[in-house]
Every structure is written in structure tokens, then in C-alpha cells.
N, C-alpha and C positions, 0 to 999 in steps of 0.2 A: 488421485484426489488429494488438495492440500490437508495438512496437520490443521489449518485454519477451521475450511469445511469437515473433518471428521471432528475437530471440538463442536462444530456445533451439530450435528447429529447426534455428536455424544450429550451434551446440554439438553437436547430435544428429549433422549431416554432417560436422563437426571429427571426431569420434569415429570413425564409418567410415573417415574418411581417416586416423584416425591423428594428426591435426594438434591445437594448443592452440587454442582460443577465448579472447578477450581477454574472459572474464569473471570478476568476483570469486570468491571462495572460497565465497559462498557462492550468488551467482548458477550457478555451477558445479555445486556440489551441489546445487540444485533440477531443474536443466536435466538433471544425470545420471540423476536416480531418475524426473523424466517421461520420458523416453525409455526408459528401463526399464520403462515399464508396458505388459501385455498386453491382448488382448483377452480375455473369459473363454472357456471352452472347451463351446461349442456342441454339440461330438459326445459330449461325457459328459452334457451336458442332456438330451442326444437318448436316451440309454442308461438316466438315469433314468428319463424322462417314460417308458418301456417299461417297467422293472420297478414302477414304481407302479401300474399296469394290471393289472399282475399280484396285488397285495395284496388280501386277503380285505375288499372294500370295492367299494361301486358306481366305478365309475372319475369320481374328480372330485370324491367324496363328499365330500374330507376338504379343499375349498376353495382357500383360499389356503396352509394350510400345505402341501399338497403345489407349489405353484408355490415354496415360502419355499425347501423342500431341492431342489428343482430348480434355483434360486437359486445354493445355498450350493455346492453340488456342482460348477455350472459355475467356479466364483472359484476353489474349492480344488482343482479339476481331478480328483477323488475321487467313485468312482458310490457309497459308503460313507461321506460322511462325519461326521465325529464331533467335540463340540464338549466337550470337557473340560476344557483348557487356556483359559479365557477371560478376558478382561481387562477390566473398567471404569476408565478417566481418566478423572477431573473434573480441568480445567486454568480456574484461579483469576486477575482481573487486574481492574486498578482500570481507570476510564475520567473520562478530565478533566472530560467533559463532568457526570458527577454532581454536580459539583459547583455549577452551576446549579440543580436543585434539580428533578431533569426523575424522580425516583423517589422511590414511598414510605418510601423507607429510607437512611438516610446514608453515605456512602461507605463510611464504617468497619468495616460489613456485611459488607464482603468478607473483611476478614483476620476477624474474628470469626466467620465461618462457616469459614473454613478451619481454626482451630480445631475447630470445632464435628466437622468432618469427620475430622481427627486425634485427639478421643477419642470418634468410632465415634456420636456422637450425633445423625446427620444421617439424613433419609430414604434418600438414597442407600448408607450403609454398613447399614441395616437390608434393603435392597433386594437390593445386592450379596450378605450373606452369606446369605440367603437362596436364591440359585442359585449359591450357591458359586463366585462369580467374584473375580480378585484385584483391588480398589482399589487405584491409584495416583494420588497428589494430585502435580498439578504448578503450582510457584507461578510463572508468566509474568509477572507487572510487580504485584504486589500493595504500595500505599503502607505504608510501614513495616511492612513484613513482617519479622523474624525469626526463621526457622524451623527454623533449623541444627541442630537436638539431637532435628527432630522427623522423623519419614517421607515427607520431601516434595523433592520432585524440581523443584531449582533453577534455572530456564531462564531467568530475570528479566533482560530487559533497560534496562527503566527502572522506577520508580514509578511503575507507571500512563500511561496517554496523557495528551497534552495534551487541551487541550477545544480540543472542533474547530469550534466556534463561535467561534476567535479565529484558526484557521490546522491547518494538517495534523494531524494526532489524531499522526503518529510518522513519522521521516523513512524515505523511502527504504529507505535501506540498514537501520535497524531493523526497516521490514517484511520486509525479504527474511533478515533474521540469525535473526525468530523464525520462520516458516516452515522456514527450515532447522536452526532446533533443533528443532522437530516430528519432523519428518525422521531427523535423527539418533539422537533421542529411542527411537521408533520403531525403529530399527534396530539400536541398542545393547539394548532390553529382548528384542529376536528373539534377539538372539544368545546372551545370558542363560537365556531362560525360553521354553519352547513356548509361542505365542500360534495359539487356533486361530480365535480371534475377536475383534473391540474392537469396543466401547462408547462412544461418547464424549458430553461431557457438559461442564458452566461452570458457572462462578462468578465474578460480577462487576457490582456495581452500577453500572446504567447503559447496561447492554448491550441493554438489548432498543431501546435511542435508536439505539444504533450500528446494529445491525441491521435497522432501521426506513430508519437512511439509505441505507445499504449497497444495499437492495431498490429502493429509490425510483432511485439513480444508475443499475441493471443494466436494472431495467425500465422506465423512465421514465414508472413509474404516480405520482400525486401523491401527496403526505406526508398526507392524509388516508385515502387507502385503505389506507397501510401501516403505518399508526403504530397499535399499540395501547395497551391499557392496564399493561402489561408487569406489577409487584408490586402492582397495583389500586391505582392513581394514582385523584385526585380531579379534578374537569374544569379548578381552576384549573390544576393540577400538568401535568395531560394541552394545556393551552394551551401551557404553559413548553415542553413537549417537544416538540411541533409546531412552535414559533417555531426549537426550539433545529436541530432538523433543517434546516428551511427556509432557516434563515440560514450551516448547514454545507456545504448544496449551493450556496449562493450562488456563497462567496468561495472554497471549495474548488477547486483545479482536477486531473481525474480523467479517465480515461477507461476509460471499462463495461468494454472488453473487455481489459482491463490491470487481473491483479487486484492484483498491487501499487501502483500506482497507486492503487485503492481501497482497500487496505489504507491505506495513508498518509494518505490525505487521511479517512477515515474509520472507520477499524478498532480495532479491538481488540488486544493482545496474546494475548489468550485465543484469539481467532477465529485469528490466524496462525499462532498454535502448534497447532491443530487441523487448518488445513489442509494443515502437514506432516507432522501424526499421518496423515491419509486417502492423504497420497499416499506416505509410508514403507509404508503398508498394502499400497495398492493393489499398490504395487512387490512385494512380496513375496507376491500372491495370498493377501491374509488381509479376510474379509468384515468390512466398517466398517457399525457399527449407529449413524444419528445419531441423535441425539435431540430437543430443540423449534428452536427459530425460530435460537438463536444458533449450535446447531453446524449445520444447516441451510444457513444462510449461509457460515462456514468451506468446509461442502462444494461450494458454488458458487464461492468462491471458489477451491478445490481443481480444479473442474472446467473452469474458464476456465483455467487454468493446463493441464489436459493432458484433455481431454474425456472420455477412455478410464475415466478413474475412475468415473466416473457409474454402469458397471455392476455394479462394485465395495460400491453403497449400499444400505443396506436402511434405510426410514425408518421408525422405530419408531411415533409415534405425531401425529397432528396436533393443536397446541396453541391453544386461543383466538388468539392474536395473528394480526392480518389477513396480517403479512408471510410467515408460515410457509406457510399455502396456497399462497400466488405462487412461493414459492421451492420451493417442492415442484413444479407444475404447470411450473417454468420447465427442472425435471428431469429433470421424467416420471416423478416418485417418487409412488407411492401409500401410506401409512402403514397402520402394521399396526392400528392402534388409534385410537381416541376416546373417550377417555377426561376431558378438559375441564384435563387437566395443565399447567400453566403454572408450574412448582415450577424446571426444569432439573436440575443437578446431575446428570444422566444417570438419573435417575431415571425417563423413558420407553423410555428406553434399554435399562435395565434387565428391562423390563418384557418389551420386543421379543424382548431377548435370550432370555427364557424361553422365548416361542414359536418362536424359531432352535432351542434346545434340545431341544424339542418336535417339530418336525417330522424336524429329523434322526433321532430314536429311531424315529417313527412307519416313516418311511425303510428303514431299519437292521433293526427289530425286528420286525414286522411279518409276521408267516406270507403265504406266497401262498396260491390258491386250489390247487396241486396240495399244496403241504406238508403243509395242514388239510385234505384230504379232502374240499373246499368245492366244491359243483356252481356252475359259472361263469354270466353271463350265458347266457341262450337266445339264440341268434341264428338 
């Protein structure tokens, strides 16, 4: 177990006692909202899994969507519940390492699609208002970004990471500042706006390398089973990006079970600002929908940090890239779809989210067999 996670256990029994933990502000705020988080609530599972037996349907008929609001109803503690208040974040961030040359696309990509997202011309905003969910673009470390006059939620703590084929991808305390603006993020928009569900989703060339390392350091499978072809790299480009991992876990120094640790020597600003969207979630009993291989990883990252989260997750869909499987399997997440999506931007997410929406009605809406006058099973 890391020094990281024993601070915050230790933080959690400061708190009992009443007493201060000598951790920073924002070590402190992470340490508060994991301790904060519950288990879901098993006797309303129990209470669903009963009245779905009961709906004018062979019991079981209606597959996984009835396990999805059985799901949803344990997180929200609700044998009703109902998903109208919904939210998709795409959170946006450069990564140093693009700039070796390890993607089909040039750094630049990034703030140019976050554009692209800001006037509505993205898969994800054709997606979104189509289940009538609110988009929120949040720009985490994007290189020369200026986006002051436009609808985008400022969380940036650098320009991007460094390239972590020269030394830690962002220091320490910057992985634990954007995690905790996740967090806060998170908690400021609850307070604002009913959220009955998040979406989440990236943007950021580069990141399926991060992602690719991030899986190789947790599960100590080689950079050839993890590494895919992320925006359909060509084998020279796909060698670049193999080298470029291989030589990040070299000189890196990290340890698996310390997700800031990982964060630093190999992460994203994107990924750490999502894994304190999952765990401001989780704290507040609001089901997180992730999306392909990079918010995947965020949620692992989320879950080494406080395990309880994990039940919290509903995986929307699995994506070509080799790392997303593992990191699924490493969660015990099953994905609602397959679909061959390798796009991100929450845009499986999205998709998920539909069928969250979908089962809760079916839940909800649904005559029983005594309502409809419906002769039940013979037994």
C-alpha cells in the first residue's frame, strides 16, 4: 500500500478524532471526499431485483438492462430512479510526449477540437443533444489555449505535460492539484445544477501513449500487449510509440499502487482531472458512465485511490485499443457495447448513457402483471 493511501486512512482517523493531518490542501481534499465515499446500497438492489419480476415481461427477458437500473438504483439509493438531470464532461489536455511524433495528428489537434466542441461541431455535441444531456468542456492544461469569452471551464494547470520520455510527464503536487480540481469541479456544479448522472469523456493528443503506459506500470503486462493504434497510427509511428512508452517506464520512477505516483511520472492532466470528477461523484452517490481506454484508466486511477468507487462505474462501451480490455477486466467492468468506437470525447459514453436512460423508464414505467391484467408465469 502507498505512503500516499496510508496518508489518507491516516487523514480519515485524524477526522474521527477530530485531530489535523499534516497534509496539504489539497492532499486533504482528496483524502476528505475518499473517505466520504459509501458503499452502494444492496437492500434497494434487493427491492428492485423484486419489482422487476413483477413487470409484464418473462423475468430476465429484458437482459442487462434490467441488471443496468438495478445498477443505478443501488448508487442513487432510489427503488425509482430517474435520469433527467444528466451531464456529459469532455475534459481537454495536451501531452509532451506528442510531440515525438508517437500520433496521427499534431499536437495542435487538441485546442483545435476544442474549438470544434465550442461551436457544437463535434460528434460528441451531436450526441449529447440528442439525449438531451448538458455538455461541459473543461480545458485541463491545453497548449496555448485561450478560451476566456468562450464556455469552457478553466482548470489548467500547465500547458500540457512534459514528455515523459525525458522525466515525470508533471510534478507531484500538480498531479494531486488537478485531481483535486476534478473534485471540486465536481462539487461546485452539484451545488449549482441537479446532476443525476455523468458522462465522461477527453480530449487530447497523445493520450492513448499515456494510457498505454499507465496500464503496462498497474499490470505489469508488456508495452506490446497494451499499446494500440490509438487515431490509426502507421507501424513506423506505432514503433515511435512503443519506443516512446518503453523508455517512459524505464527512467520513470513510480509505484502501481500509488496513483499519484503514476499520475506524475506518467499521466495526463485530462486523466487527473477525471479521476476527481469520478471520485466527487462517487462521494455524492451520482452513477459515472466512462467512456474508451483514457477515461477508463482516470477510473483506475480513481479506484486505487479509494476502491469503493469501482461500484460507482458503469462502462459504456469497449474500444479497439488492447489497454481498455485489461483495464476493464482489472475492474470487473463489463461494457454495455461494442461498437469498434475509438473516437473518445465521451462519445461511447454517450451512447451508454442512453441505455441508463432506457432502463430506468423501462424500471419506472412498466405495468406489472397484476396492473395489466396479465396471467403470470404457470408454476
Amino acid at each position: 500500500m502507498s505512503t500516499f493511501f496510508l496518508l489518507y486512512k491516516q487523514q480519515s482517523k485524524f477526522h474521527r478524532e477530530n485531530k489535523v493531518a499534516k497534509l496539504s490542501k489539497d492532499q486533504s481534499l482528496i483524502a476528505t471526499n475518499c473517505a466520504a465515499i459509501s458503499h452502494i446500497d444492496t437492500a434497494i438492489q434487493d427491492k428492485v431485483k423484486k419489482q422487476q419480476a413483477k413487470l409484464t415481461k418473462p423475468e430476465g427477458s429484458l437482459g442487462r438492462l434490467e441488471d443496468l437500473a438495478v445498477h443505478i438504483a443501488g448508487i442513487k439509493q432510489k427503488k425509482d430512479p430517474t435520469l433527467i438531470h444528466n451531464l456529459v464532461v469532455v475534459v481537454a489536455a495536451d501531452h509532451g510526449v506528442a510531440q515525438k511524433g508517437v500520433s496521427a495528428y499534431p499536437p495542435e489537434v487538441t485546442k483545435q477540437m476544442m474549438e470544434n466542441f465550442i461551436n457544437e461541431g463535434a460528434a460528441i455535441n451531436v450526441l449529447g443533444k440528442s439525449i438531451g444531456a448538458r455538455l461541459v468542456l473543461i480545458d485541463a492544461g491545453i497548449n496555448n489555449g485561450n478560451f476566456e469569452d468562450a464556455p469552457v471551464v478553466s482548470l489548467s494547470i500547465g500547458k500540457g505535460t512534459d514528455d515523459f520520455t525525458r522525466g515525470p510527464a508533471m510534478t507531484r503536487k500538480n498531479a494531486e492539484k488537478a485531481v483535486a480540481s476534478g473534485i471540486t469541479f465536481f462539487n461546485n456544479e452539484l451545488q449549482n445544477n441537479q446532476i443525476d448522472i455523468v458522462a465522461c469523456g477527453e480530449m487530447g493528443i497523445g493520450n492513448t501513449t499515456s494510457a498505454a503506459a499507465i496500464t503496462a506500470a498497474i499490470t505489469g503486462k508488456k508495452t506490446q500487449i497494451v499499446t494500440g493504434r490509438g487515431t490509426g497510427i502507421d507501424d513506423f509511428t506505432y514503433k515511435k510509440k512503443l519506443s516512446a512508452i518503453e523508455r517512459a517506464l524505464k527512467i520513470n520512477i513510480f509505484d502501481p499502487e500509488d496513483a499519484i505516483s503514476l499520475l506524475s511520472a506518467l499521466g495526463g492532466y485530462e486523466i487527473a482531472v477525471m479521476a476527481g470528477i469520478y471520485i466527487g461523484a462517487a462521494r455524492n452517490r451520482v452513477p459515472i458512465i466512462i467512456d474508451g481506454v483514457i477515461s477508463s484508466v482516470a477510473a483506475l486511477i480513481a479506484v486505487i485511490l479509494e476502491p469503493k468507487i469501482s461500484e460507482y462505474l458503469i462502462s459504456s462501451h469497449l474500444s479497439p485499443e488492447p489497454a481498455h480490455q485489461i483495464i476493464l477486466d482489472h475492474m470487473n467492468l463489463i461494457p454495455l457495447l461494442d461498437l469498434d468506437l475509438r473516437l473518445g470525447e465521451a462519445t461511447g459514453a454517450a451512447l451508454g448513457l442512453s441505455l441508463c436512460i432506457s432502463a430506468c423508464k423501462l424500471l419506472n414505467e412498466m405495468a406489472t402483471f397484476t396492473d395489466a391484467q396479465v396471467a403470470e408465469k404457470i408454476t
